[in-house]
N, C-alpha and C positions, 0 to 999 in steps of 0.2 A: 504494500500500500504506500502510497505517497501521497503529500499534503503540500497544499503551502496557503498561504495568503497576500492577500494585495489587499493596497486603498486604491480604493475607487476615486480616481482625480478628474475626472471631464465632468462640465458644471452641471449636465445634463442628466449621468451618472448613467446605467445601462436602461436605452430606453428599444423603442421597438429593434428599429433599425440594428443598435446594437448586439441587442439579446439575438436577435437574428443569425448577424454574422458567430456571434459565441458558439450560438446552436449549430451553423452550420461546420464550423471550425470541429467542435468536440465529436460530430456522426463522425468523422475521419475514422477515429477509435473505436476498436475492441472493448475498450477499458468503461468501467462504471464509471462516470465522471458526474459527483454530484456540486453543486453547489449550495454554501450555508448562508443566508447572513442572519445575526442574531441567534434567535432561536426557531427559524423555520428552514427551510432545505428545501432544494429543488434538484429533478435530474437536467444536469446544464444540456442536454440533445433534445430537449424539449421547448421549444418558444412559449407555450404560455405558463409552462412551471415557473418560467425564468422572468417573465413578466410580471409575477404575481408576489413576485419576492421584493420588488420596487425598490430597487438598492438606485441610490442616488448619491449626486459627489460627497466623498469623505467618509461614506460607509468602508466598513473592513468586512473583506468577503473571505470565505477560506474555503477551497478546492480540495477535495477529496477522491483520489482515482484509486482505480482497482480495477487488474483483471493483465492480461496476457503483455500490455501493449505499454504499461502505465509509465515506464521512464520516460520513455521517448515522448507520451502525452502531455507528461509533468512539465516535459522541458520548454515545451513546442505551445502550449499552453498560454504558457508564465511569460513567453515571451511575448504572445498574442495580446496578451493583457496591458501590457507594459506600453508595447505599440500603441492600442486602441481605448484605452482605459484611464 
């Protein structure tokens, strides 16, 4: 299993378009790729899981992957975030 976290820095924080591109980024994977924020969870390969979570700028999100694929997710991911986040 691999984890990490990020702040969410775009003032907009993940909105459609966003959670979109997240969604389509994380199908790539094999791997369970959830996302937390707080105390609720979403599977990040689903758009409206990831909508419903309404993570906005300066929230702290944390990425939980699992499954066959998950370093190379973790890594590919984190970087995704960094770029677009």
């Amino acid at each position: 299993m691999e984890t990490f976290d990020f702040k969410v820095r775009v003032p907009i924080g993940i909105h459609v378009r966003n959670a979109l591109m997240l969604s389509q980024k994380t199908a790539q994977y094999q791997s369970d790729i959830i996302l937390c924020r707080e105390n609720r969870s979403a599977n990040a390969k689903r758009l409206m899981e990831l909508m419903i979570l309404r993570v906005r700028c300066g929230d702290e999100i944390h990425f939980t992957i699992e499954g066959p694929d998950e370093k190379k997710a973790c890594q590919e991911i984190k970087e995704f975030c960094e770029k677009n986040f």
